[in-house]
C-alpha positions in Angstrom: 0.0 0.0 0.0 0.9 3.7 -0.3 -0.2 6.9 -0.5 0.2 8.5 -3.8 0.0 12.4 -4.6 -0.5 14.8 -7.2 0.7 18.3 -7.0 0.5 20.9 -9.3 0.5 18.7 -11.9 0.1 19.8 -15.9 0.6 18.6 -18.8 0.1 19.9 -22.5 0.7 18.4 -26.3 1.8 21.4 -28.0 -0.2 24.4 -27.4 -3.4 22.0 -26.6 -3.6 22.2 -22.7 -5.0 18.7 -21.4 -4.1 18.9 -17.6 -4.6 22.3 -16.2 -2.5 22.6 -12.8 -4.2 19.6 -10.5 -4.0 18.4 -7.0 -4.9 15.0 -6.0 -4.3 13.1 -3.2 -5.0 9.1 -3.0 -5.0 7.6 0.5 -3.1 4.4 1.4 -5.5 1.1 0.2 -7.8 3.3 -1.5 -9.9 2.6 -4.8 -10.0 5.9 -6.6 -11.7 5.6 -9.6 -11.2 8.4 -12.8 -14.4 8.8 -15.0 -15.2 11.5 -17.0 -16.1 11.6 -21.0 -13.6 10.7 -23.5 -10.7 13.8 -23.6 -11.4 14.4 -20.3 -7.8 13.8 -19.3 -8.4 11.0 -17.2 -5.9 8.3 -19.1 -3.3 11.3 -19.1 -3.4 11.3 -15.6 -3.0 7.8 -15.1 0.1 8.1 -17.8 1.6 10.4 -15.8 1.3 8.5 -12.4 2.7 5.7 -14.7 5.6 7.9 -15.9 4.9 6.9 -19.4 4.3 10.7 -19.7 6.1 13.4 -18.0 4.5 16.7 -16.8 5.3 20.1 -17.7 4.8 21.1 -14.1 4.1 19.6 -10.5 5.4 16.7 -8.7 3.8 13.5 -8.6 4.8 11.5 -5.4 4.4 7.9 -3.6 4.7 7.7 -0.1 6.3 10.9 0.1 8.9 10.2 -2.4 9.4 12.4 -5.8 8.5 10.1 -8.7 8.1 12.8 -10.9 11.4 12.3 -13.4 12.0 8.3 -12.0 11.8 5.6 -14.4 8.3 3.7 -14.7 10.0 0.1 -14.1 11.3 2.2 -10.7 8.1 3.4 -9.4 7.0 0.4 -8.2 3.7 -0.1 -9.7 1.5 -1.8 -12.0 -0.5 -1.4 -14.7 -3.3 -3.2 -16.1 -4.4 -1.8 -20.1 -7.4 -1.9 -22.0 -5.8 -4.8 -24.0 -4.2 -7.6 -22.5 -0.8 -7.2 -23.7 -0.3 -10.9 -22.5 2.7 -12.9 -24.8 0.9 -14.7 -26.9 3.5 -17.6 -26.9 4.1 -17.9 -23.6 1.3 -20.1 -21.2 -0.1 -18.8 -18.3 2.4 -19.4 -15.2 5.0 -17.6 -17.9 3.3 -14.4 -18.7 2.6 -14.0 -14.9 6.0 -15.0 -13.9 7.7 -13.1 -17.0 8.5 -9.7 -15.5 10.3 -11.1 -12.3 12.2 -13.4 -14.2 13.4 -10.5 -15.8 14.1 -8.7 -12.2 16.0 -11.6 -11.9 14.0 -12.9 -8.8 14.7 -15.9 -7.1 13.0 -19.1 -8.4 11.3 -20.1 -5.0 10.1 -16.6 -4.7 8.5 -16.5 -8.4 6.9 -19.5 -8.0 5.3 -18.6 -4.5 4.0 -15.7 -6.1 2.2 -16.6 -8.8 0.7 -19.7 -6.8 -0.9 -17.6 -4.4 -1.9 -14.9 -7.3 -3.7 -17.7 -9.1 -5.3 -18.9 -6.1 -7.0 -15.5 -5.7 -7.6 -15.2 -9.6 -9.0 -18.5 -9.7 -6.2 -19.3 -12.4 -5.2 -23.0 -11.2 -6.4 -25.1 -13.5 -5.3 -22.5 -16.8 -1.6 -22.4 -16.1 -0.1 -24.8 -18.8 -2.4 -23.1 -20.9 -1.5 -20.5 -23.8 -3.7 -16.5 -24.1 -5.7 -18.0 -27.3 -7.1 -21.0 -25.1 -8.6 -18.5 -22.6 -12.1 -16.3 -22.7 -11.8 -12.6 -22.0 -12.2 -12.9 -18.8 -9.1 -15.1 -18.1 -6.8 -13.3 -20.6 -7.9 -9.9 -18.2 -7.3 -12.2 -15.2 -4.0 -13.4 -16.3 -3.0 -9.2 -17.0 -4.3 -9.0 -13.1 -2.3 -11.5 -11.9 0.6 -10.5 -14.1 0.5 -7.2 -12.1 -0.2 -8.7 -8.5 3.1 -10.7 -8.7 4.7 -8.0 -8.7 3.2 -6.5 -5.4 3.8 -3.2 -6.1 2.9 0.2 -4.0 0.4 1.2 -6.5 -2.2 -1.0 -9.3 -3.3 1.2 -11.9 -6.2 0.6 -14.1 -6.6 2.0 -17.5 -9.9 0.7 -18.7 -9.4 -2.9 -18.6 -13.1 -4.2 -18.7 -13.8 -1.9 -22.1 -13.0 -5.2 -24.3 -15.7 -7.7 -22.1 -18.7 -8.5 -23.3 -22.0 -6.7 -20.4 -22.3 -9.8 -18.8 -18.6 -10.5 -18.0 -18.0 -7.2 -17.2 -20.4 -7.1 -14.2 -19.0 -10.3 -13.3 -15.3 -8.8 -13.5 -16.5 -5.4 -11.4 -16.9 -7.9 -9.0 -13.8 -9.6 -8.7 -12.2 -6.8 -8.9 -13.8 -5.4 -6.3 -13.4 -8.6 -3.9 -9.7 -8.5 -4.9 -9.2 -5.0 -3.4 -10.9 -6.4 -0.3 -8.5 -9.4 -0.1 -5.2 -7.3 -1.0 -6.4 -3.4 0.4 -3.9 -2.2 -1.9 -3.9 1.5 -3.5 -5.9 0.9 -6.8 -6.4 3.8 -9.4 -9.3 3.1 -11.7 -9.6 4.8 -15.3 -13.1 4.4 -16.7 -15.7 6.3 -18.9 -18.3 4.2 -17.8 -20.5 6.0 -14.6 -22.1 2.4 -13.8 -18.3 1.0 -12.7 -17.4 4.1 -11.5 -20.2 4.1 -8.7 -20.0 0.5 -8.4 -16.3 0.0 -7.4 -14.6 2.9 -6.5 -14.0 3.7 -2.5 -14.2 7.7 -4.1 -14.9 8.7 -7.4 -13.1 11.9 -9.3 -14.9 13.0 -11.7 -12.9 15.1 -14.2 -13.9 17.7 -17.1 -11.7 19.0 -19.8 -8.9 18.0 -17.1 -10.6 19.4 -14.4 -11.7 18.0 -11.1 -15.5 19.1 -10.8 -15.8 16.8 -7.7 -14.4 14.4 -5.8 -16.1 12.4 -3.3 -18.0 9.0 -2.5 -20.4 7.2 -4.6 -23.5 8.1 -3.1 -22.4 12.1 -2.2 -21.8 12.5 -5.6 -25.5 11.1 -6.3 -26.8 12.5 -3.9 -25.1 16.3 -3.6 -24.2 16.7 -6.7 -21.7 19.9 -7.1 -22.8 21.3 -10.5 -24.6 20.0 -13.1 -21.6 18.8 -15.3 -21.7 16.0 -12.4 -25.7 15.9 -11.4 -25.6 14.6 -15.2 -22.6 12.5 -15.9 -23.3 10.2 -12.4 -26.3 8.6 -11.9 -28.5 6.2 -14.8 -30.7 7.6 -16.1 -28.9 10.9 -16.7 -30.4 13.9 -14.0 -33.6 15.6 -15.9 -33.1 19.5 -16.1 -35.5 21.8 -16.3 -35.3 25.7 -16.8 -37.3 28.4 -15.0 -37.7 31.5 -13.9 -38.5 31.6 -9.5 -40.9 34.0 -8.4 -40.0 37.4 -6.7 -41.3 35.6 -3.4 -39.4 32.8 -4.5 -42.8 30.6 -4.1 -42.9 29.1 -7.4 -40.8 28.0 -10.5 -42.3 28.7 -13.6 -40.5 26.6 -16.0 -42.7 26.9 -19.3 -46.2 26.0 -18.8 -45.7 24.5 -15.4 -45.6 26.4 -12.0 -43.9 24.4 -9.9 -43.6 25.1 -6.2 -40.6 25.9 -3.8 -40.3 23.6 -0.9 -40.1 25.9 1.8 -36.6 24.5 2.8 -35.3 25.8 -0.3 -36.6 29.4 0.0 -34.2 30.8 2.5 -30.9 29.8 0.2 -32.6 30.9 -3.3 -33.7 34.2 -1.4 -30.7 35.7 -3.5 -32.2 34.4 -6.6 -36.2 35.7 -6.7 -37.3 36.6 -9.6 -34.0 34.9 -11.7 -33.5 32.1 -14.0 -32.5 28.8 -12.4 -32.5 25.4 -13.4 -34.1 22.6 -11.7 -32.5 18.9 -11.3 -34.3 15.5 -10.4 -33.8 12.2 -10.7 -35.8 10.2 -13.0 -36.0 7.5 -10.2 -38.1 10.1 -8.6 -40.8 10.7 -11.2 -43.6 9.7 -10.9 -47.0 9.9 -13.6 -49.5 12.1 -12.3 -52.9 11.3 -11.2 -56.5 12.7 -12.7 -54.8 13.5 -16.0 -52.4 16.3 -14.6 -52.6 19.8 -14.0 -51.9 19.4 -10.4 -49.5 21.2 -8.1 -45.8 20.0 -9.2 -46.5 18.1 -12.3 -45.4 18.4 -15.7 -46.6 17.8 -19.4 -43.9 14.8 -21.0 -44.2 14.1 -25.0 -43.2 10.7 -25.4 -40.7 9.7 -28.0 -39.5 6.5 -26.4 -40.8 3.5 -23.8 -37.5 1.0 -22.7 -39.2 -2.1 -21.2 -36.6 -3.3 -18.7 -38.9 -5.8 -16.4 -40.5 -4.8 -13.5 -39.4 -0.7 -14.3 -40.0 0.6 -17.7 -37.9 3.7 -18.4 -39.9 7.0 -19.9 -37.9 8.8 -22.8 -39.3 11.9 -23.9 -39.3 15.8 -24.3 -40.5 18.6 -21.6 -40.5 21.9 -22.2 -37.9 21.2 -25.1 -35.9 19.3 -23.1 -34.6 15.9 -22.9 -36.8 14.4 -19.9 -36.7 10.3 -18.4 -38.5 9.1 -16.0 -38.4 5.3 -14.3 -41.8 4.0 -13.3 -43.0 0.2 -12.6 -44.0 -1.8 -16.2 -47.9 -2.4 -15.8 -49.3 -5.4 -15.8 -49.7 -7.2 -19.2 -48.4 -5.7 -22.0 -46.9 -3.2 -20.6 -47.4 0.7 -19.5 -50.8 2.8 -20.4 -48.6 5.2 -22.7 -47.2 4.7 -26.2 -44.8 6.8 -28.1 -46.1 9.5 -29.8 -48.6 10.5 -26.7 -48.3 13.2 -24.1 -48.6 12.5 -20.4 -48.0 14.4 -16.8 -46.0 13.6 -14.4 -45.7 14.7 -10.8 -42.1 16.1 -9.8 -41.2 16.0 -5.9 -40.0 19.0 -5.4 -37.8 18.0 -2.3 -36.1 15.6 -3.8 -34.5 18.1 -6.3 -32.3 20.4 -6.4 -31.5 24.0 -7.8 -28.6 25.2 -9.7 -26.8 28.2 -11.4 -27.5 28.3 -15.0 -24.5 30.3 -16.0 -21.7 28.9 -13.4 -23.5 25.5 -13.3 -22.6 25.4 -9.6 -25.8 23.7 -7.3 -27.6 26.7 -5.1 -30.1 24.2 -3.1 -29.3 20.6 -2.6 -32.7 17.9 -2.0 -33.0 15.1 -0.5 -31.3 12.7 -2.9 -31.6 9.9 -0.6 -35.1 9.4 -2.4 -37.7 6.9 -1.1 -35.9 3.7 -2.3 -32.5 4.5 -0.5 -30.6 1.5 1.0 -27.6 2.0 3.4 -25.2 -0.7 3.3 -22.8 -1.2 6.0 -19.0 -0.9 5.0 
């Protein structure tokens, strides 16, 4: 284990600037996961940890030692790629036992290693066996083990489930996830994927443009989003957003047709704000379709454009006020929900469980209570 930080650190290719100046500091046995869209900088970052990059400015340190200009084979760490990178002539027990062969380790001490890697991997029986014999999800485990041998300070993770088919990657999450457990080493995580991100990851940093817009644990960043850059990027569906203009008693939102009102919680911090425009946030898990046809306190007109069936919830997919709008309600009984594409339906917002933000910094004025009705707290 060890505790790695970021300080300072930038990095541009030319006059393109990818890594504006960035702290970041990764506890000892943490899983720190990097999402954020493609060009975000995230892989950069994990390049430069790596040293396969070198910044233009900062210091990158492990355990309180400057790794900044040091070798990658002397940072003692290991990475794990999209691609397997395994030899393709070379059977298991070789291609895990291959890089401390070259470190010129002891025999004995090779051999304990990868035995007790493979016990954790679940590699036994595949170690006489070459990469094109295995599935994906060996050839990935091999790569894991490859890099456990080697127990190193730091594991980095640069997309390594992007290749696996949806059903092994869940599966993989998982053992990844059990594997931190088992070793509580200090993992860094590179994915674009929001779903892994929240499922895996001790913290999450999500990054824009190179930026850190928030950093934080899985559920925070559901639930308190910072801005809206991450109310949208971390949750499935995406956040619905709705723009308005509050009253000057700051009452009421009216955002298009609808007047939605204010919870009185909310009042005192968007006091500032009466008679402004703001934009409202809520979950599509808190949606629900409004009773007696609409027109009711808090609910708004959808246009349907789309229904996704998935079992016992059926997501929404349509338009409000000329904006993209979701909302996650049960599947009917029978064929399926009362609405069809093509119709227009209302649905009741809960205006507690939303919450208010800047429209021209983005930053959140008024967080809800984004524990929502279906919250389950899980003991660590």
């Amino acid at each position: 284990m060890a505790f790695l930080e970021l300080s300072n650190v930038a990095k541009r290719f030319g006059r393109q600037e990818i890594i504006p100046p960035l702290d970041l500091a990764i506890e000892e046995g943490e899983f720190v996961v990097l999402v954020g869209p493609s060009g975000c900088g995230k892989s950069t970052i994990m390049r430069l940890i790596a040293g396969l990059e070198l910044p233009d400015a900062g210091d990158i340190r492990i355990d309180g030692r400057t790794v900044t200009h040091v070798l990658p084979r002397d940072r003692d760490i290991a990475m794990v790629f999209q691609n397997y990178a395994l030899y393709p002539d070379k059977t298991v027990y070789e291609n895990m036992a291959f890089g401390l062969k070259m470190r010129k380790t002891p025999k004995p001490e090779i051999e304990r290693r990868v035995a007790v890697a493979a016990a954790v991997l679940g590699l036994g029986d595949y170690m006489d066996r070459r990469p094109a014999q295995l599935s994906g999800g060996q050839r990935q485990r091999v790569a894991v083990g490859r890099a456990m041998v080697r127990e190193p300070k730091v594991f980095l993770f640069d997309e390594p489930l992007s290749n696996l088919d949806a059903h092994l990657r869940v599966h993989m999450r998982t053992e990844l996830v059990k594997l931190h457990r088992q070793l509580r080493a200090t993992m860094v995580y590179v994915t674009h994927d929001q779903v892994e991100a929240m499922t895996m990851g001790d913290r999450i940093v999500v990054l824009d443009r190179g930026r850190i817009r928030q950093a934080g644990a899985p559920l925070e960043l559901f639930r308190r989003p910072a801005n809206t850059f991450v109310a949208g990027f971390i949750g499935a569906p995406a956040m619905n957003m709705l723009a308005g203009r509050l009253a000057e008693d700051g009452s009421r939102l009216q955002a298009g047709a609808a007047a939605l009102p204010v919870p009185p919680a909310a009042r005192a911090a968007l006091a500032g704000h009466a008679g402004r425009e703001v934009l409202f946030g809520i979950r599509p898990q808190y949606v629900t379709l409004a009773q007696g046809g609409g027109g009711a306190e808090g609910s708004v007109r959808v246009r349907i454009e789309a229904l996704e069936r998935l079992g016992t919830e059926t997501v929404v997919v349509g338009v409000a006020d000329g904006r993209p709008f979701q909302a996650v309600v049960p599947t009917a009984d029978g064929a399926g929900p009362a609405i069809e594409p093509g119709s227009e339906i209302p649905v009741f917002l809960p205006m507690e469980k939303g919450h208010f933000f800047d429209p021209g910094s983005g930053g959140t004025l008024v967080h809800g209570d984004g524990a929502g009705p279906r919250a389950l707290e899980v003991a660590a």
